[in-house]
N, CA and C atoms as a LAMMPS dump frame, in Angstrom:
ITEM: TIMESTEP
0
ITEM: NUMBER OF ATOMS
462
ITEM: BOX BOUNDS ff ff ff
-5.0000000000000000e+02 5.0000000000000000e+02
-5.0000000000000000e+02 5.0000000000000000e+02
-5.0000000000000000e+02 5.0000000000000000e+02
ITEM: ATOMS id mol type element x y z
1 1 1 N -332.581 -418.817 -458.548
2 1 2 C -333.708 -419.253 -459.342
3 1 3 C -334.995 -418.828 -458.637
4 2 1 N -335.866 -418 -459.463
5 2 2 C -337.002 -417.475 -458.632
6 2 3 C -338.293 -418.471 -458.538
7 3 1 N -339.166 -418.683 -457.708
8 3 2 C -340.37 -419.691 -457.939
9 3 3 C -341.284 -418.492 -458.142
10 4 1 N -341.862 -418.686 -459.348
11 4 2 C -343.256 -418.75 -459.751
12 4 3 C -344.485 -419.717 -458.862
13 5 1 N -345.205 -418.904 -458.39
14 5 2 C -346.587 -419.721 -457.399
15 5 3 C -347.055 -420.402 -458.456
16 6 1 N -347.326 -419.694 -459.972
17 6 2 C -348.543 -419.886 -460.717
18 6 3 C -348.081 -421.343 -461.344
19 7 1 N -347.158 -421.155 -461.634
20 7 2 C -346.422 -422.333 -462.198
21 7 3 C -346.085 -423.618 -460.953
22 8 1 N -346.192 -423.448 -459.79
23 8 2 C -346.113 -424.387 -459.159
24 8 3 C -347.145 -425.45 -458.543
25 9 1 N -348.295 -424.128 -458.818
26 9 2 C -349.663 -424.571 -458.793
27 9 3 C -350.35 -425.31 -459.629
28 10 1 N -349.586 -424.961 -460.94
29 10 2 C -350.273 -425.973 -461.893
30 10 3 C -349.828 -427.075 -462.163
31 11 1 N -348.749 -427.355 -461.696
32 11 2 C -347.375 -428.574 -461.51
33 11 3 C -348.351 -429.556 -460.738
34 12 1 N -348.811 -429 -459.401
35 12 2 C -349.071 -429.851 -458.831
36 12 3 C -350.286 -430.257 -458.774
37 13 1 N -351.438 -429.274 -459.332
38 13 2 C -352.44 -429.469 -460.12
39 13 3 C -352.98 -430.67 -460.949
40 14 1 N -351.658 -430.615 -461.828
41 14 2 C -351.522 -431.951 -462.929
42 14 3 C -351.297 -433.242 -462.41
43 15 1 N -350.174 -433.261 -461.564
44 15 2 C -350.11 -434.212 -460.966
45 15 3 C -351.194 -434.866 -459.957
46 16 1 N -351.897 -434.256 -459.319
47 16 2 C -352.847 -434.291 -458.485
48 16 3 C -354.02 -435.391 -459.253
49 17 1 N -353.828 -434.561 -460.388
50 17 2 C -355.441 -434.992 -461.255
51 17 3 C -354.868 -436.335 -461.846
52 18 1 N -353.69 -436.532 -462.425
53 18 2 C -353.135 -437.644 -463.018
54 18 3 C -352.98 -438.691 -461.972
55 19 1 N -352.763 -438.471 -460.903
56 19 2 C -352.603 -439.553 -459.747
57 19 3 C -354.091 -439.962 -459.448
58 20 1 N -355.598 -439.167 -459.324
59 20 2 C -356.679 -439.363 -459.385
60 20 3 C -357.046 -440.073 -460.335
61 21 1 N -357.121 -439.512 -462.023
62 21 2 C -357.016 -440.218 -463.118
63 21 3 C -356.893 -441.384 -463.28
64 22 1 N -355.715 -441.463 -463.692
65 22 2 C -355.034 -443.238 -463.839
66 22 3 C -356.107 -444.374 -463.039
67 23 1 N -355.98 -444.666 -461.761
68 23 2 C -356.334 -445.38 -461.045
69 23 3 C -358.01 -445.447 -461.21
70 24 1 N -358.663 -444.424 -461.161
71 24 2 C -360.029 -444.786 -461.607
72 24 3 C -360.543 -445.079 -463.079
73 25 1 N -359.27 -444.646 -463.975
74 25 2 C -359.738 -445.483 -465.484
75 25 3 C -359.152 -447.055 -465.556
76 26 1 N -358.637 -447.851 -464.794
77 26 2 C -358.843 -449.329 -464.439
78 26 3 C -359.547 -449.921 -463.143
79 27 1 N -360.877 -449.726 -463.249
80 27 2 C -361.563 -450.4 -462.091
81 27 3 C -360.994 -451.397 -461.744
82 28 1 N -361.089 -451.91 -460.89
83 28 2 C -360.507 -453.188 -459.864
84 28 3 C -361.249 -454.244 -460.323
85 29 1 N -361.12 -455.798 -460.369
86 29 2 C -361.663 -456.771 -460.429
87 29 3 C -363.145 -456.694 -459.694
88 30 1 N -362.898 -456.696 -458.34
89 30 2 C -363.835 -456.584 -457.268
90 30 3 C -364.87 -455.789 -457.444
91 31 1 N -364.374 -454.26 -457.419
92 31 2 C -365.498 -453.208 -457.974
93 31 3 C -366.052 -453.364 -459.044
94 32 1 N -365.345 -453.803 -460.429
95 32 2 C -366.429 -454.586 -461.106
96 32 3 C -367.452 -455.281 -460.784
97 33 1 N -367.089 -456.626 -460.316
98 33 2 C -368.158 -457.327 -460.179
99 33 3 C -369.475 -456.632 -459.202
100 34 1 N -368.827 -456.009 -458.078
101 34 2 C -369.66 -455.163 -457.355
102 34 3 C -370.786 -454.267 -458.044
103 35 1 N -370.084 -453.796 -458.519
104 35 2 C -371.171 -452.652 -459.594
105 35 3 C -371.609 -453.597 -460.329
106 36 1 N -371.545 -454.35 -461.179
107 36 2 C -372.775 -455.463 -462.187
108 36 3 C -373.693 -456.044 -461.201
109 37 1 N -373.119 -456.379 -460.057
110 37 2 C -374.235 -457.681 -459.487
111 37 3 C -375.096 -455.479 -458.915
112 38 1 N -375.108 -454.736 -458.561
113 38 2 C -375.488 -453.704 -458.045
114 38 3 C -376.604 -453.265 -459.503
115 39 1 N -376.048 -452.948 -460.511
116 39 2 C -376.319 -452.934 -461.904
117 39 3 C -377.864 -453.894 -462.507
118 40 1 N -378.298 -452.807 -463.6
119 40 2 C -379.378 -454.131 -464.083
120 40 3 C -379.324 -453.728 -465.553
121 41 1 N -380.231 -454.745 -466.062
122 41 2 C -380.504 -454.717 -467.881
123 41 3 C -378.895 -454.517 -468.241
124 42 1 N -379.299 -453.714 -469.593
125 42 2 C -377.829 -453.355 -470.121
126 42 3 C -376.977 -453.264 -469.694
127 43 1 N -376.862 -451.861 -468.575
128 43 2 C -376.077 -451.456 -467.957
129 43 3 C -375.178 -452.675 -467.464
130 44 1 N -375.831 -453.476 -466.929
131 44 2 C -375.251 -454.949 -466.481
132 44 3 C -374.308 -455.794 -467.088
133 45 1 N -375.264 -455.774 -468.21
134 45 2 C -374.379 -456.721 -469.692
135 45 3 C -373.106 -456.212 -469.761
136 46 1 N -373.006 -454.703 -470.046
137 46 2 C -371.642 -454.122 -470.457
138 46 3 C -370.631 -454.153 -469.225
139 47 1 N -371.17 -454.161 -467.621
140 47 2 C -370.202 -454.13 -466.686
141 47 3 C -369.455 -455.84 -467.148
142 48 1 N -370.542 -457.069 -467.357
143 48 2 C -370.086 -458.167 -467.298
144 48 3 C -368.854 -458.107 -468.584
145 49 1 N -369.294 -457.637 -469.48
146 49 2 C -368.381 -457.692 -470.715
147 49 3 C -366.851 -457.047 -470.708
148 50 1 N -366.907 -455.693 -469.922
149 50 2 C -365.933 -455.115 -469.454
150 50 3 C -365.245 -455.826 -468.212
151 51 1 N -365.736 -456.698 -467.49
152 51 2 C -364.913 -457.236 -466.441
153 51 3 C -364.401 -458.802 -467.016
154 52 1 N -365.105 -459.585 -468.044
155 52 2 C -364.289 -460.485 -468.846
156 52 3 C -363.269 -460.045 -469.194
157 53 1 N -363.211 -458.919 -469.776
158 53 2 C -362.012 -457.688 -470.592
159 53 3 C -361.145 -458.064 -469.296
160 54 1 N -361.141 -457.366 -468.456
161 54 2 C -360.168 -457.075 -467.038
162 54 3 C -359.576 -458.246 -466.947
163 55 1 N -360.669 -459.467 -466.502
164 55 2 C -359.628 -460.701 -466.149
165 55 3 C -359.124 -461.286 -467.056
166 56 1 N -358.945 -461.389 -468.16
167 56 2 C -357.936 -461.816 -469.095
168 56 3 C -356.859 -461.039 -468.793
169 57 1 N -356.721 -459.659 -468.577
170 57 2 C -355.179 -459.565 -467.864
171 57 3 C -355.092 -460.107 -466.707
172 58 1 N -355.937 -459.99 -465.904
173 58 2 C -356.084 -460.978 -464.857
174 58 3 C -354.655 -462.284 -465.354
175 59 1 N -355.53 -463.082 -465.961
176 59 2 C -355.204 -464.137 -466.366
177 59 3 C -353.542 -464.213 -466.945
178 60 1 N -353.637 -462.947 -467.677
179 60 2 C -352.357 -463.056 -468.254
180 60 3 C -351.216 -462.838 -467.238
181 61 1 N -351.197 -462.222 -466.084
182 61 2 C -350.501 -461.905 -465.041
183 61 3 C -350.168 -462.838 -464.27
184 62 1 N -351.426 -464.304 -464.296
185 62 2 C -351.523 -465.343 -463.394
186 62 3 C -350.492 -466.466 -464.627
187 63 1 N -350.27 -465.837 -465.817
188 63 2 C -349.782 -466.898 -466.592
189 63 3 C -347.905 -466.337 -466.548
190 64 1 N -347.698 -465.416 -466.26
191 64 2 C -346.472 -464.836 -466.404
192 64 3 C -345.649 -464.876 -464.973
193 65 1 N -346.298 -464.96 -463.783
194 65 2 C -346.239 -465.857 -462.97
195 65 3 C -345.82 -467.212 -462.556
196 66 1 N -346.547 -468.182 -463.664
197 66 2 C -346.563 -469.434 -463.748
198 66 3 C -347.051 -469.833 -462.707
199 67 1 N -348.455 -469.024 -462.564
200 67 2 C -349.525 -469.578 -461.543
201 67 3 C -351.08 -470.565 -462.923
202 68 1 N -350.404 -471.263 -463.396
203 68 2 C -350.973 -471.896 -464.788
204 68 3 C -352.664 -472.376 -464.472
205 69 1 N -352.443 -472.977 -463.286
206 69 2 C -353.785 -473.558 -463.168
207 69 3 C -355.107 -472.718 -462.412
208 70 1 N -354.288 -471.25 -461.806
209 70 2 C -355.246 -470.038 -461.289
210 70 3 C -355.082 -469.685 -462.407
211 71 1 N -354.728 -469.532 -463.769
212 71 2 C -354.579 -468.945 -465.121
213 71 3 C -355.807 -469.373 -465.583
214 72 1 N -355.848 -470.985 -466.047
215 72 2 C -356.704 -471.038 -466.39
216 72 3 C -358.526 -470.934 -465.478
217 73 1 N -358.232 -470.903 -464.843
218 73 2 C -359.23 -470.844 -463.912
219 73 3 C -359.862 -469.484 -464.319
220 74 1 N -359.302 -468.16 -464.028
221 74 2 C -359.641 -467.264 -464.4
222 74 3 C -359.909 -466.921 -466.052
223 75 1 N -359.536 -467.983 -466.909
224 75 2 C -360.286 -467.918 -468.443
225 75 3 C -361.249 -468.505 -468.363
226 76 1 N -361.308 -469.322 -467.318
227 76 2 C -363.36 -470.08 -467.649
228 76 3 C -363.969 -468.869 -466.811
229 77 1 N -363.276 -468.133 -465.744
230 77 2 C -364.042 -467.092 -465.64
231 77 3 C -364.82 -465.916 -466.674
232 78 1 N -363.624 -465.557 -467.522
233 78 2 C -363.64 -464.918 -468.816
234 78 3 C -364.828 -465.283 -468.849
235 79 1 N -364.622 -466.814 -469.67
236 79 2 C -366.191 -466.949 -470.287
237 79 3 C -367.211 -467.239 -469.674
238 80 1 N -367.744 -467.317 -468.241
239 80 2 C -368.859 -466.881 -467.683
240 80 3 C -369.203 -466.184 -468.107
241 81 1 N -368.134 -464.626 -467.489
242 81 2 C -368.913 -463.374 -467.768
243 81 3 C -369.115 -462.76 -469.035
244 82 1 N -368.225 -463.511 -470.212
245 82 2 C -368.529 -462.941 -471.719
246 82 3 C -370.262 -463.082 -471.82
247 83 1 N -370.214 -465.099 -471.339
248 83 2 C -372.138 -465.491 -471.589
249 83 3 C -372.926 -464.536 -470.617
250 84 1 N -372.648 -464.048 -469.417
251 84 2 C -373.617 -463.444 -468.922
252 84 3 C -373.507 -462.153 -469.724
253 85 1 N -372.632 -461.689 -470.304
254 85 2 C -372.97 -460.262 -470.788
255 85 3 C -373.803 -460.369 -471.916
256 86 1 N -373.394 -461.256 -473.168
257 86 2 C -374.101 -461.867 -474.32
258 86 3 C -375.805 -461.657 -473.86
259 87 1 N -375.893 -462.657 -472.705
260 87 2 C -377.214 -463.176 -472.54
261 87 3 C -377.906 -461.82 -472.026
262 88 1 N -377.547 -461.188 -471.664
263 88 2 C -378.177 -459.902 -470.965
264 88 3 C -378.602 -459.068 -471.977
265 89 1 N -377.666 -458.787 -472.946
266 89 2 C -377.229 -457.665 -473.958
267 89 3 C -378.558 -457.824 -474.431
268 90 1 N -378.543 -459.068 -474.806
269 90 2 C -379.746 -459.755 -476.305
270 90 3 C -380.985 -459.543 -475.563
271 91 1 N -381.448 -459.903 -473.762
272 91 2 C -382.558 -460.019 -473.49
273 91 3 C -383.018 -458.932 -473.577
274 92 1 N -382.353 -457.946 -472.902
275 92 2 C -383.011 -456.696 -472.955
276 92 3 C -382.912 -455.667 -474.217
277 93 1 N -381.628 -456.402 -475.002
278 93 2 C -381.898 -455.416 -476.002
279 93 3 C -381.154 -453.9 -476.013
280 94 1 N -380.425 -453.736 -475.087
281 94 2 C -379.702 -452.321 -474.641
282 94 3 C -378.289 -452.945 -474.626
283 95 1 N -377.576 -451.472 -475.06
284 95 2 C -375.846 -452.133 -474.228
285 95 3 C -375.373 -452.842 -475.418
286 96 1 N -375.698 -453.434 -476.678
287 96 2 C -375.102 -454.753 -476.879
288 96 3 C -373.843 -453.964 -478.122
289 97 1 N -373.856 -452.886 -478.384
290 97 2 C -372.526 -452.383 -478.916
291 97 3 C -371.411 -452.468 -478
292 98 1 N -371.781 -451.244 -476.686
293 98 2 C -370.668 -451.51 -476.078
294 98 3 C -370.15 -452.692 -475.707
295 99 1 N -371.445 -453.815 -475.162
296 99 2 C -370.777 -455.097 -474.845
297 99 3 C -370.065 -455.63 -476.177
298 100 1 N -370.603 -455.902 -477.206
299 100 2 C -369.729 -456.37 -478.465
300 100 3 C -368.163 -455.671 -478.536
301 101 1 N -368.139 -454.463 -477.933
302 101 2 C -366.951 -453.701 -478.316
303 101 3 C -365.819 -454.56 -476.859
304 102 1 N -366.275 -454.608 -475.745
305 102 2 C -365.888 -455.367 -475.11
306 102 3 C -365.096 -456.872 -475.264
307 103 1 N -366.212 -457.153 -475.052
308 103 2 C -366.064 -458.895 -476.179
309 103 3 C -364.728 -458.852 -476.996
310 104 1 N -364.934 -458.095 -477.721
311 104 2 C -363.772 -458.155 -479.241
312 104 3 C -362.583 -457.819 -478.323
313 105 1 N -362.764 -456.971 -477.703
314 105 2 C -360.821 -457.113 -477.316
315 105 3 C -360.991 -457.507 -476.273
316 106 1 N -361.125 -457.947 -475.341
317 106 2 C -361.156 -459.188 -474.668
318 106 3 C -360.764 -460.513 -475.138
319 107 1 N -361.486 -460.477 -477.083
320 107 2 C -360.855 -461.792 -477.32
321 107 3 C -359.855 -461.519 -478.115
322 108 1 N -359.515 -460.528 -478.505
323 108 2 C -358.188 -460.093 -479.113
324 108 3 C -357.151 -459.926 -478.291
325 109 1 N -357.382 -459.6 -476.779
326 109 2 C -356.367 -459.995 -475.857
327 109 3 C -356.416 -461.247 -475.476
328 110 1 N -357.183 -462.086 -475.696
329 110 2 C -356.761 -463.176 -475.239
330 110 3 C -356.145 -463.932 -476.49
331 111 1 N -355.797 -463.45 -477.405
332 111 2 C -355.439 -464.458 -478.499
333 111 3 C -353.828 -463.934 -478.288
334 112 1 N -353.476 -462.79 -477.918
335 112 2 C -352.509 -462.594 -477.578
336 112 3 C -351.72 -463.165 -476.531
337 113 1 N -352.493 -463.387 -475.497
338 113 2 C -351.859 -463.867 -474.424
339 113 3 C -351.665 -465.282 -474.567
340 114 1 N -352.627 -465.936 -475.253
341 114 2 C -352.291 -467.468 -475.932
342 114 3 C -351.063 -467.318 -476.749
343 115 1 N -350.767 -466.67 -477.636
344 115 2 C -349.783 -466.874 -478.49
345 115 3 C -348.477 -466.88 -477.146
346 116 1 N -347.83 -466.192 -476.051
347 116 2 C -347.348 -466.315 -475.381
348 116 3 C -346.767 -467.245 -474.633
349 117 1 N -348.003 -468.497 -474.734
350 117 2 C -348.195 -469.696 -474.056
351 117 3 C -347.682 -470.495 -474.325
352 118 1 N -346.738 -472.08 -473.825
353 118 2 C -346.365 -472.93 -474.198
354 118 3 C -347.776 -473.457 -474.897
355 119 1 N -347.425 -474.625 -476.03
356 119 2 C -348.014 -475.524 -476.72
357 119 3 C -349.159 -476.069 -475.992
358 120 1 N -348.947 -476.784 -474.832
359 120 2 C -349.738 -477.273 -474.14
360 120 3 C -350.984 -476.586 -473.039
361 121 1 N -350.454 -475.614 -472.916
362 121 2 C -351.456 -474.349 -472.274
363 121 3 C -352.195 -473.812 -473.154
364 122 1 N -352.369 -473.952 -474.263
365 122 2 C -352.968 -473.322 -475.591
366 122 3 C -354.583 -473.83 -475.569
367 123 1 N -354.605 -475.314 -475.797
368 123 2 C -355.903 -475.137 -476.068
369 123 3 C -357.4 -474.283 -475.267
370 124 1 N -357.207 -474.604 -474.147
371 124 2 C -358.465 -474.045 -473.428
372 124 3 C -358.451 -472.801 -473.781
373 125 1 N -357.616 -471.924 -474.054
374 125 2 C -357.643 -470.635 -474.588
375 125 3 C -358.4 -470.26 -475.683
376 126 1 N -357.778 -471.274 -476.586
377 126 2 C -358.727 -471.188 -478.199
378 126 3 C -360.142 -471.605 -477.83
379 127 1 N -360.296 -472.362 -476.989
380 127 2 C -361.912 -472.626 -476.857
381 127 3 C -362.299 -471.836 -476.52
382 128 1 N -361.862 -470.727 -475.251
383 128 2 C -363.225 -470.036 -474.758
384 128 3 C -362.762 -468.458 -475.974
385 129 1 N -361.504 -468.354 -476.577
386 129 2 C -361.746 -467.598 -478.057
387 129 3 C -362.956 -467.829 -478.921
388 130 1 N -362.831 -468.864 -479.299
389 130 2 C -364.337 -469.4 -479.812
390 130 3 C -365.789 -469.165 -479.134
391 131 1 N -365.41 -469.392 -478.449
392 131 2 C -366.803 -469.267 -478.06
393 131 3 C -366.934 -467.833 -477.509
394 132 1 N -366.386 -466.594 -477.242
395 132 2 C -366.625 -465.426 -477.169
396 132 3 C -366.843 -464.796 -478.644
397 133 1 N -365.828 -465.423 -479.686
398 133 2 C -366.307 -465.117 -480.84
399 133 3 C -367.653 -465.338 -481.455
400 134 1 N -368.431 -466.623 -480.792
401 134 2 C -369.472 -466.811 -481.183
402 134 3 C -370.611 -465.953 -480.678
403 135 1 N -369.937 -465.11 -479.333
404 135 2 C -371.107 -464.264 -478.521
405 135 3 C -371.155 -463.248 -479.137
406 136 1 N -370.003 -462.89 -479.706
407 136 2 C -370.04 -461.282 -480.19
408 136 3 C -370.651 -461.078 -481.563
409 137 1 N -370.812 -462.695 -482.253
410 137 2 C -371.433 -462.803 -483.414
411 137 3 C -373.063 -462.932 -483.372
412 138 1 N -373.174 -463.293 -482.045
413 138 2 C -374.371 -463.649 -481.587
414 138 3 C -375.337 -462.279 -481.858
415 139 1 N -374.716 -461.206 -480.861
416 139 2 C -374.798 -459.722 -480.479
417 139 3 C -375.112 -458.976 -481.772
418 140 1 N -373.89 -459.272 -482.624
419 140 2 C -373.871 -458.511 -483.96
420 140 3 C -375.407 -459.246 -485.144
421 141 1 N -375.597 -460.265 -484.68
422 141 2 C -376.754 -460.887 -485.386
423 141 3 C -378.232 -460.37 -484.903
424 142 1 N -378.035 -459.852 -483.867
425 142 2 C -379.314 -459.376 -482.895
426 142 3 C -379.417 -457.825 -483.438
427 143 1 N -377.707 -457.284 -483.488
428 143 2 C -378.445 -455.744 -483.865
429 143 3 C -378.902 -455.443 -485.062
430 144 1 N -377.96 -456.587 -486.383
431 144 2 C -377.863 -456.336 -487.54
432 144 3 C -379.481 -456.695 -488.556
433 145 1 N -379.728 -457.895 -487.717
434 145 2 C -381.463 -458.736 -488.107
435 145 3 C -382.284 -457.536 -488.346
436 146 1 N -383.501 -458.081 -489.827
437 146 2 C -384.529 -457.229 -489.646
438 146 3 C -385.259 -457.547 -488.819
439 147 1 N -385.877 -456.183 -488.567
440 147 2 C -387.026 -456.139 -487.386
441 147 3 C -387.916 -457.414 -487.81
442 148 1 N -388.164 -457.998 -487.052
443 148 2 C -389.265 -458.88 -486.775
444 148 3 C -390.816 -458.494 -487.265
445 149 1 N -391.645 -459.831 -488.196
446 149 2 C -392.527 -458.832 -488.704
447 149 3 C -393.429 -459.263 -487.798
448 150 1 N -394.954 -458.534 -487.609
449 150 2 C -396.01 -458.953 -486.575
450 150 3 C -397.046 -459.453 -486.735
451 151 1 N -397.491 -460.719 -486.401
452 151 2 C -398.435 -461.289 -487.329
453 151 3 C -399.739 -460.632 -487.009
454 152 1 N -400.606 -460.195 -488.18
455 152 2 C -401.516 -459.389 -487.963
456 152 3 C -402.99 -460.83 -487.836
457 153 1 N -403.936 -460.223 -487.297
458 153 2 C -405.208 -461.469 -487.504
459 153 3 C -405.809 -460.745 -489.186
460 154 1 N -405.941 -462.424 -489.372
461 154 2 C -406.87 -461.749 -490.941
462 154 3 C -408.369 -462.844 -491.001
């Protein structure tokens, strides 16, 4: 069997880049937060919104485990960082798609990972569902509103 260089080069090429790849399209918990608190305005909002995203698997990992009470712990985390992203998005006014796009599956994974849950592990879940639903409605009310009119002197 003869080796081809060209073909071995690109073998390992691929692999090279896919082993690079992968790992930097799921930032780490840590480096999240690192980069937001580093981060400002928008830019900020969407790191917070994207790292709510993260720890709900977080969470779901801590629930499959049956580490229940670091489970929930890390869903009131969730919703810290959903409100700090919300609150950011709206002040400044930048970011608040991507953060909304965030938000939504964040809470679409977490409705998933509730359904998973015994009976009794359920509620706190649906609450902070709710109330991310209410941020992302919040967001969507901020972009969707007419402009504000300006009161002129007469």
């Amino acid at each position: 069997m003869a080796h081809n260089p060209l073909q071995e080069f690109v073998a390992i090429t691929v692999l090279i880049l896919l082993a690079v790849a992968l790992p930097a399209e799921q930032k780490s918990v840590e480096t999240l937060k690192a980069e937001a608190e580093r981060a400002s305005g928008g830019h900020r909002a969407r790191l917070y919104a994207e790292l709510a995203q993260q720890l709900v698997e977080v969470a779901d990992q801590q629930f499959t485990d049956a580490k229940i009470t670091d489970a929930q712990a890390t869903v009131q985390e969730v919703l810290k960082y959903a409100s700090l992203a919300r609150d950011l998005s709206i002040k400044t006014r930048s970011k608040m798609k991507e953060t909304e796009i965030h938000l939504r599956s964040a809470e679409r994974r977490l409705t998933a990972v509730r359904r998973t849950l015994s009976v009794d592990d359920r509620p706190p879940l649906e609450e902070v569902e709710k109330k991310i639903e209410r941020f992302r409605q919040d967001l969507l009310d901020e972009m969707f509103a007419p402009p504000k009119k300006e009161k002129r002197p007469s």
